[in-house]
C-alpha positions as CSV (number, residue, x, y, z in Angstrom):
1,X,-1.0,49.9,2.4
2,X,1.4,48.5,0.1
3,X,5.2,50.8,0.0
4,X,6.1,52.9,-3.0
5,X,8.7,51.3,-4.8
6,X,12.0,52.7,-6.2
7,X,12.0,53.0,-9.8
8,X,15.7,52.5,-10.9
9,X,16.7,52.6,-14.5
10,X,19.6,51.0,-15.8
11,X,20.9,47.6,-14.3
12,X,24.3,48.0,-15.0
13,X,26.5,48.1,-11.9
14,X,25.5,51.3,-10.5
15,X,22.0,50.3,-11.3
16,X,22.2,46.6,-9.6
17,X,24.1,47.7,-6.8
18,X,21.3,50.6,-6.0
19,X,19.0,48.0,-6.4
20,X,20.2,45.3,-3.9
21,X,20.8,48.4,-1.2
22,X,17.5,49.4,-1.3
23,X,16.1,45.8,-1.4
24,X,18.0,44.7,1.5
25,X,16.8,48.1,3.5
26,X,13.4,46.5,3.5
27,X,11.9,48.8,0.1
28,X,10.3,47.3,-2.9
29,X,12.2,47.9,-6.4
30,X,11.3,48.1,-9.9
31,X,14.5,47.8,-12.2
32,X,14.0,48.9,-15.5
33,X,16.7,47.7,-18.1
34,X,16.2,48.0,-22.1
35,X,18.0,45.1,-22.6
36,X,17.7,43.1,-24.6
37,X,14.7,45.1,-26.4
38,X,17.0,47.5,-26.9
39,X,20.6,47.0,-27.3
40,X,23.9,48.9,-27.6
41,X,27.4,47.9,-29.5
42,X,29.4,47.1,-26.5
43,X,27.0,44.7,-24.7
44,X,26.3,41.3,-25.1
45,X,24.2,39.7,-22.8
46,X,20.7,40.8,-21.1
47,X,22.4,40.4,-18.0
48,X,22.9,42.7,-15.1
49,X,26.3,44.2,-13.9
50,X,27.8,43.1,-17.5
51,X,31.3,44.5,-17.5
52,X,32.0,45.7,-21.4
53,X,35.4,46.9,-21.2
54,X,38.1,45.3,-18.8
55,X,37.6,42.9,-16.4
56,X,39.3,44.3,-13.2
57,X,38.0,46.2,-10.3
58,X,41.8,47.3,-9.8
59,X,44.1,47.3,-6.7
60,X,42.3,44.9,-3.8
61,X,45.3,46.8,-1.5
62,X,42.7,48.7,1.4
63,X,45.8,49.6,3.2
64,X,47.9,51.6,0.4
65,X,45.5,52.1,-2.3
66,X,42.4,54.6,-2.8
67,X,40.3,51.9,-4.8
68,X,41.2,49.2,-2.4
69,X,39.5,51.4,0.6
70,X,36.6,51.5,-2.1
71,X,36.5,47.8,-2.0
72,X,36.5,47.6,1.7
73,X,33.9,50.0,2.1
74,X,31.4,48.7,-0.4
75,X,32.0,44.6,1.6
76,X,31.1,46.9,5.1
77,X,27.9,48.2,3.7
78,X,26.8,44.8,2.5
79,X,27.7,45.3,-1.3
80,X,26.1,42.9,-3.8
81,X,28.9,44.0,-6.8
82,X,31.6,42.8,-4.2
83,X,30.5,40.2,-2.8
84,X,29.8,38.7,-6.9
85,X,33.3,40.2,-7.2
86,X,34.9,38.1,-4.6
87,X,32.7,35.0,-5.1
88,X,34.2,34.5,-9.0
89,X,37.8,36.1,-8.6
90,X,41.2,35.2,-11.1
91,X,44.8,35.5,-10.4
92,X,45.2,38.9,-10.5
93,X,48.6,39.6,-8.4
94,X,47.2,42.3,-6.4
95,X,44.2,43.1,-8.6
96,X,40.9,42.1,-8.1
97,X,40.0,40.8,-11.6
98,X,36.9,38.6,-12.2
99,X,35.7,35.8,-14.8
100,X,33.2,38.6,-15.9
101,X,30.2,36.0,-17.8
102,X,30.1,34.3,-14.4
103,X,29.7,37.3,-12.3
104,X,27.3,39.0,-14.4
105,X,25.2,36.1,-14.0
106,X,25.5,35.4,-10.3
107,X,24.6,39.6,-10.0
108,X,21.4,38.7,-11.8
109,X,20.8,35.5,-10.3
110,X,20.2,37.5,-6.6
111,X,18.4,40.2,-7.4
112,X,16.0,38.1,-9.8
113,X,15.7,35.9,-6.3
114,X,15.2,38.6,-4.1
115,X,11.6,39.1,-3.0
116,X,11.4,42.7,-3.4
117,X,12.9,43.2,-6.7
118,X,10.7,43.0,-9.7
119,X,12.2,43.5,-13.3
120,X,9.8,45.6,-15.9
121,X,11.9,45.3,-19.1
122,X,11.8,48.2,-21.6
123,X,13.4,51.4,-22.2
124,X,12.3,54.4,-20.6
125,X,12.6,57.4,-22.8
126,X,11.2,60.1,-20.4
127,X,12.1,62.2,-17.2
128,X,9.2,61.0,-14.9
129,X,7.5,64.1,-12.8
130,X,6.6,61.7,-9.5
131,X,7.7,58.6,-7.5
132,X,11.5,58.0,-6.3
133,X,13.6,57.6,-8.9
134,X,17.1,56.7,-9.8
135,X,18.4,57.0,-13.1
136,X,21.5,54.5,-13.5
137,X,22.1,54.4,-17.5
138,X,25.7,54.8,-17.2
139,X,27.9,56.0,-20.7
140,X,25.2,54.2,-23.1
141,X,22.1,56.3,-22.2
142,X,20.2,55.9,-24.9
143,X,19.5,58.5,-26.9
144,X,15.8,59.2,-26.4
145,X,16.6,59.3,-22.4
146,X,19.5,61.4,-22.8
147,X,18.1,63.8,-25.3
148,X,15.1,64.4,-22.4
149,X,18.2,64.8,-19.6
150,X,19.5,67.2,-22.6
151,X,16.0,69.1,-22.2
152,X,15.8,68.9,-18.6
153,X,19.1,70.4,-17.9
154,X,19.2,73.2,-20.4
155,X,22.7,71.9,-21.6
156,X,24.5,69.5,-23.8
157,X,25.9,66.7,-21.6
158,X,29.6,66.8,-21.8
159,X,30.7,63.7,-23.3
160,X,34.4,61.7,-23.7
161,X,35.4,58.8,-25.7
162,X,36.1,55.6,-24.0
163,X,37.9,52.5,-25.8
164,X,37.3,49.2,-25.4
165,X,40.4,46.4,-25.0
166,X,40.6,43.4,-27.5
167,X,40.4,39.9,-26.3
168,X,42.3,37.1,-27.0
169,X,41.9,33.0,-27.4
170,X,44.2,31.7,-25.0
171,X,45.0,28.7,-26.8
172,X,46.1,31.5,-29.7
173,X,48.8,32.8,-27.7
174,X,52.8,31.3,-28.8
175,X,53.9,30.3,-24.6
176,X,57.4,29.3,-26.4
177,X,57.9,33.3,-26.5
178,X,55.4,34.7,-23.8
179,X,55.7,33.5,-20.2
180,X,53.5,33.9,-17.0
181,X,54.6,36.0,-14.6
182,X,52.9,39.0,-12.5
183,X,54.5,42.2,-11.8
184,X,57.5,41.8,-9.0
185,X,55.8,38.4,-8.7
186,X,53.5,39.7,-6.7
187,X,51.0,37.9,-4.9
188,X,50.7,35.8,-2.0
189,X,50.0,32.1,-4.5
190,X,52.0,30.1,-6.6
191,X,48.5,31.2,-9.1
192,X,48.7,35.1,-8.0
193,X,52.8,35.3,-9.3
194,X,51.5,33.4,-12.6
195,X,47.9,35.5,-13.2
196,X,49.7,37.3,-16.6
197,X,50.5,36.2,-19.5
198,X,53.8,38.3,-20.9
199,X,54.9,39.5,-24.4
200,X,58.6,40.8,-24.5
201,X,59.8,43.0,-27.2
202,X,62.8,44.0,-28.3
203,X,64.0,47.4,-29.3
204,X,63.4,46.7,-33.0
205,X,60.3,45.1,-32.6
206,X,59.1,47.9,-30.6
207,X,60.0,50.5,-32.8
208,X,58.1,48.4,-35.6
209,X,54.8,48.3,-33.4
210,X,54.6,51.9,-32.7
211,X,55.1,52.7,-37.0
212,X,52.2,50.7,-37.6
213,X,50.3,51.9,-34.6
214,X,50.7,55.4,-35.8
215,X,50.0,53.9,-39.6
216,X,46.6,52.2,-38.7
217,X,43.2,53.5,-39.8
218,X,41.3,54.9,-36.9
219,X,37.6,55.2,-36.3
220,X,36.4,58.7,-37.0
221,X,33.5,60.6,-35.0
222,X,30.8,62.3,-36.3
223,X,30.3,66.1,-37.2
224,X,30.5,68.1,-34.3
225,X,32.3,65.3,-31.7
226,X,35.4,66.1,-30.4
227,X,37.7,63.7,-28.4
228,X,37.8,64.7,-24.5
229,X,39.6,61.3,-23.3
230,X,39.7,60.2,-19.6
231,X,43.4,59.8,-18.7
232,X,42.5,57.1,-17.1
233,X,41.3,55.1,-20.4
234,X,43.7,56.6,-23.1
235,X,43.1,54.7,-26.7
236,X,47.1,53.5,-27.0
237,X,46.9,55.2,-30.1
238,X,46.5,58.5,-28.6
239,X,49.3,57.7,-26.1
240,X,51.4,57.1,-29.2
241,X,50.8,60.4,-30.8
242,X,52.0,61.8,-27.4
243,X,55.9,60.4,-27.9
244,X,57.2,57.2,-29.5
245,X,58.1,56.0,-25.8
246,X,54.9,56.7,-23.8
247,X,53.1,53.5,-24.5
248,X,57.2,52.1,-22.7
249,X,56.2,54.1,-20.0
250,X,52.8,53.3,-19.7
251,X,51.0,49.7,-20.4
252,X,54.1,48.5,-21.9
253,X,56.9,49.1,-19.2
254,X,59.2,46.1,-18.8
255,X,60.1,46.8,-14.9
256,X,59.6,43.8,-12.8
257,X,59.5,41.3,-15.4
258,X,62.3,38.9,-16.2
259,X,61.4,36.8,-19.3
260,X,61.5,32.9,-18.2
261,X,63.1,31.7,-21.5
262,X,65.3,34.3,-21.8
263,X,66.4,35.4,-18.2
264,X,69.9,37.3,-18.8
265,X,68.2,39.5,-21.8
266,X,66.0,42.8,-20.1
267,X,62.8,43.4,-22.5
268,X,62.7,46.8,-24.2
269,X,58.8,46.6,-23.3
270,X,56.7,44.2,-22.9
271,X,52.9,43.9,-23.5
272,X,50.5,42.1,-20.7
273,X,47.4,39.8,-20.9
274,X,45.4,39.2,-18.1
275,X,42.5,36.3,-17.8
276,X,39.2,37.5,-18.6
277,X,37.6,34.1,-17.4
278,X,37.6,31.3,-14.8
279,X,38.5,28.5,-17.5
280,X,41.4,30.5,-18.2
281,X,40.6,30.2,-22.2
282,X,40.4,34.0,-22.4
283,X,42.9,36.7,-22.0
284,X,42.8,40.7,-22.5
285,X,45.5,42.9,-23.9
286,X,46.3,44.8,-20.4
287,X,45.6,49.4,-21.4
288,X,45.1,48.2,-25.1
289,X,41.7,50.0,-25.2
290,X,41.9,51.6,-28.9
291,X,40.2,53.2,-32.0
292,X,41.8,51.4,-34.3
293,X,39.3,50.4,-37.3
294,X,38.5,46.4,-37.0
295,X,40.4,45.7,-40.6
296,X,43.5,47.2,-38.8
297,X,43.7,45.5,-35.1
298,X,44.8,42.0,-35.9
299,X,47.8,43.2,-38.0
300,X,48.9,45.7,-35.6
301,X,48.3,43.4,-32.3
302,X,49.7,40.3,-34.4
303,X,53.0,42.3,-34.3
304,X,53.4,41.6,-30.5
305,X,55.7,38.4,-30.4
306,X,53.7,35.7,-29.2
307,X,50.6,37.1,-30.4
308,X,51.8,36.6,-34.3
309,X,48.8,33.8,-34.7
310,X,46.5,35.4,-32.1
311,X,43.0,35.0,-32.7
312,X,40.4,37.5,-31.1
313,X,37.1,36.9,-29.2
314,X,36.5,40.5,-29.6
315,X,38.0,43.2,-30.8
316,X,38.7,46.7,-29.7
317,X,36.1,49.7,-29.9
318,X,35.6,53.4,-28.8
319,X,32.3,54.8,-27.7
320,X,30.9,57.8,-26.6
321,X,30.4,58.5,-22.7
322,X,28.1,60.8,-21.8
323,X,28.2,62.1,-18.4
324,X,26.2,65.2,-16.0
325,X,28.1,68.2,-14.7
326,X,27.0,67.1,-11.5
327,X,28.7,70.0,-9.9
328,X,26.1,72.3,-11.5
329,X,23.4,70.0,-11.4
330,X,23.3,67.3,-8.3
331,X,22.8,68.0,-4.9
332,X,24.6,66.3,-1.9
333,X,22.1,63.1,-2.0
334,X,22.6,62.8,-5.7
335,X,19.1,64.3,-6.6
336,X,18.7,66.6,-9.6
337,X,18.2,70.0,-8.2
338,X,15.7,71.0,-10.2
339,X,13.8,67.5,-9.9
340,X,14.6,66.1,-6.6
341,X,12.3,62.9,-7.2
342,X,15.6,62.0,-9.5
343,X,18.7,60.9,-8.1
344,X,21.4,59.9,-10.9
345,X,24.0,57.0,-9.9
346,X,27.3,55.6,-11.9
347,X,29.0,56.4,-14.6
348,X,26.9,59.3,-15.7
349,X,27.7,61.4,-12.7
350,X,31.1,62.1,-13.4
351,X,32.9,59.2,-11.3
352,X,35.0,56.9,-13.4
353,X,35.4,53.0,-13.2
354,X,33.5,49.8,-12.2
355,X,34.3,50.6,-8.4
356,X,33.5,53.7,-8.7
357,X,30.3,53.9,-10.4
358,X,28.7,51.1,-7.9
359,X,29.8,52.8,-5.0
360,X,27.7,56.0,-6.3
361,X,24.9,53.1,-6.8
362,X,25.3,51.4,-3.9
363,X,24.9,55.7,-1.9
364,X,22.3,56.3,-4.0
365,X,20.0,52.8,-3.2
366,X,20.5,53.8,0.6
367,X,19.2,57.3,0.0
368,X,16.2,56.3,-2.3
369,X,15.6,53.4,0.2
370,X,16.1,56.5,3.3
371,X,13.6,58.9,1.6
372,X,11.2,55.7,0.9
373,X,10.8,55.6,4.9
374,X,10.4,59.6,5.3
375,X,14.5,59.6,6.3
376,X,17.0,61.8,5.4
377,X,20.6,60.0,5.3
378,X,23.8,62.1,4.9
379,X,26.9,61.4,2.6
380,X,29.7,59.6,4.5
381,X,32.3,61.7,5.3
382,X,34.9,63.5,3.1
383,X,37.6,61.3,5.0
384,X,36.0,57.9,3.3
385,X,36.6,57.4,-0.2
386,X,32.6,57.2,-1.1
387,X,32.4,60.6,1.2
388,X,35.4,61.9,-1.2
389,X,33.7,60.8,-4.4
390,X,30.4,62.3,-4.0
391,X,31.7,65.6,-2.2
392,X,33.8,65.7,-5.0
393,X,31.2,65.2,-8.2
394,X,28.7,67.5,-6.1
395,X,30.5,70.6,-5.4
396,X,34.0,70.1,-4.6
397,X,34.7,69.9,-8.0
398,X,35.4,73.0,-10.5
399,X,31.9,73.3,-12.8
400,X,33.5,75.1,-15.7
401,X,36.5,71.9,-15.8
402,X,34.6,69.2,-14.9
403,X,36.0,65.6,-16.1
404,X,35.0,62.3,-15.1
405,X,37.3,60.8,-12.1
406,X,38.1,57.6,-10.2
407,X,38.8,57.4,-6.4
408,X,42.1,59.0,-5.4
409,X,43.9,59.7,-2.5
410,X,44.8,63.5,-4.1
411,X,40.4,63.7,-3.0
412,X,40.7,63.1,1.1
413,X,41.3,65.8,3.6
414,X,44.5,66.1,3.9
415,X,46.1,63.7,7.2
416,X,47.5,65.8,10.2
417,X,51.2,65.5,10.9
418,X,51.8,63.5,13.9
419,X,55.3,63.7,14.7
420,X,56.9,65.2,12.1
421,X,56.2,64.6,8.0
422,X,54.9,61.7,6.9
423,X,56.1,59.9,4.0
424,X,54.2,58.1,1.3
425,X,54.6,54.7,3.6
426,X,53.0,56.3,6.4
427,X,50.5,58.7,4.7
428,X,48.8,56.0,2.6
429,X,47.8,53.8,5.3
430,X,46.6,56.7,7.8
431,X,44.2,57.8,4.7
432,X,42.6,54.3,4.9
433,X,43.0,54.0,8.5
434,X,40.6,57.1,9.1
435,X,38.6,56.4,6.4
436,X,37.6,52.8,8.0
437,X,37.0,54.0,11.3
438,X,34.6,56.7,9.6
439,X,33.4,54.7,7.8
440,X,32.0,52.4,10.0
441,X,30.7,55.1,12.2
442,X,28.8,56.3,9.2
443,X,27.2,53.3,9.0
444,X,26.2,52.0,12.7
445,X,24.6,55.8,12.6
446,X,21.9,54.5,10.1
């Protein structure tokens, strides 16, 4: 008798990741992605895993860093999103950044090739009452879908505004004023210390960006929509309005930088591209997510020096980004309590970031694919930062204050003093320490 497949809908990365998981655990899967039937603003391809906004999976550091244990976690359990990650990395200093067309493509390249993986293209507009089902949508649930969430859950979805970065033609950008340099050159290649492209500003010119920032045109929401941003993804407009020297502070802090044609002068700020593809002919304006209005962008941006002639693949954008209270309304294996043949993954749970979201894909795949052979598998532990995540979207967070949130060391159990108190040096890497060994002992139990 031929297995029931997992139904998953949505092949974003939460989506692909879930899919590949399950797959791999020996359990047939039916993706379901709209695209390109039906589109949205932001995407551009039919492809799976497409990364709309930046093109960085953030720190790679699994020794100091909360999203580096992420990484390291998602390669132990056999992670496709990874694995695509690692396979089409840029010079990144200490970031793990990738040409995002060509890993897109190699995402849906393997799970078109794997034999239990069928696609069934199409959007699906209703909740379905049987079968093992993850919904994966992620922000741009279309509206049909999310109204019948809407119905199902007896509540408006709570909802921020996330912004898009622009893009820039490298051959656009004036290398007589910007240089390439990564933060405290770091980086262990002569490629690594070089992966950004720099803008310096003076003072003056600084002061000038910031009027016409605050002068632009912005997009406006509809009746009824208020603007809940992530911290995480602030429009640089909005960290304007907060002080004339937050955006110094913030994306455009000059510290570690020392401008190659102008070494004795310090910057007053400085504005940072990164490469957004493997031929190098792309470059992103590092936190420039923004609601500017289109007409406005390329006078503001053309400000920066070195970016006076720019010319933009794309240009910025804001959306809407819907997401559960999953505290309310998920259990500990993801399912919707009041349809447990639903488990939600990504982006609409309440977790924040590429990482993030296929990690919650990659849990939910192994408990779809767990419940497909009349198994139960628990959450990793609290100690790991998947075990962190989900224990936080699925009770350890606050209902009434729920916001979106990426992996963070401020969501592990605290570490136990040995010795004495620990220091930042030595706290960071016992975090990761016990979350590897738990890690792994999570999975050899499966």
């Amino acid at each position: 008798m031929m297995q029931e497949p997992i139904h998953i809908v949505g092949a974003g990365l939460a989506g692909s990741e879930a899919a590949w998981q399950a797959a791999q655990a020996g359990v047939p899967v039916v993706l379901h992605e709209m695209r390109p039937q039906v589109g949205t603003f932001a995407h551009r391809t039919a492809d799976c895993a497409e990364m709309v906004c930046s093109n960085s999976f953030r720190s790679d550091d699994d020794v100091n860093n909360a999203v580096g244990q992420l990484h390291w976690e998602m390669r132990a359990a056999g992670g496709l999103i990874m694995r695509m990650a690692d396979r089409h990395r840029l010079p990144a200093g200490g970031a793990l950044a990738v040409d995002r067309d060509a890993f897109s493509a190699a995402v849906t390249e393997a799970l078109r090739a794997h034999p239990l993986v069928s696609f069934d293209p199409g959007e699906i507009s209703a909740l379905p009452d049987e079968g093992n089902w993850i919904i994966a949508t992620g922000p741009l649930t279309s509206d049909a879908l999310a109204q019948a969430i809407r119905a199902e859950t007896g509540t408006e979805s709570l909802a921020f505004f996330d912004a898009i970065a622009p893009i820039v033609h490298a051959h656009s950008i004036d290398m007589d004023v910007a240089w390439r340099q990564s933060r405290y050159d770091k980086g262990e290649t002569e490629e690594e210390r070089t992966a950004y492209i720099n803008c310096p500003m003076t003072r003056e010119d600084y002061e000038d960006f910031i009027d016409a920032l605050l002068a632009a045109g912005k997009a406006e929401f509809h009746e009824g929509e208020t603007a809940g941003y992530f911290d995480g993804c602030l429009p640089i407009e909005v960290m304007a309005e907060r002080g004339r020297e937050t955006l110094r502070h913030g994306p455009m802090k000059p510290v570690g930088l020392t401008n190659a044609h102008k070494p004795g002068e310090k910057s007053y700020a400085v504005v940072q591209l990164r490469r957004d593809n493997s031929l190098g002919t792309l470059y992103n304006i590092v936190g420039f997510q923004t609601k500017m209005k289109y007409g406005a962008q390329t006078g503001v941006f053309r400000r920066i020096p070195g970016l006076q002639n720019a010319s933009f693949a794309r240009l910025g954008g804001i959306h809407r980004n819907s997401f559960l209270n999953s505290p309310r309304l998920l259990d500990d294996r993801m399912r919707l309590r009041s349809r447990p043949n639903l488990r939600f993954a990504g982006q609409v749970t309440g977790v924040e970031g590429y990482v993030e979201s296929a990690a919650m894909g990659l849990l939910a795949g192994r408990m779809a694919a767990a419940q497909a052979r009349a198994r139960d598998l628990a959450p990793p532990p609290g100690t790991t930062a998947m075990g962190a995540l989900i224990h936080h979207i699925t009770g350890g967070a606050d209902a009434r204050t729920f916001q979106p949130m990426n992996v963070n060391f401020g969501l592990f159990p605290p570490v136990e003093a040995k010795g004495g108190r620990r220091g930042r040096k030595d706290r960071y890497p016992a975090y990761t320490d016990r979350a590897k060994q738990d890690f792994g002992a999570w999975l050899a139990g499966q």
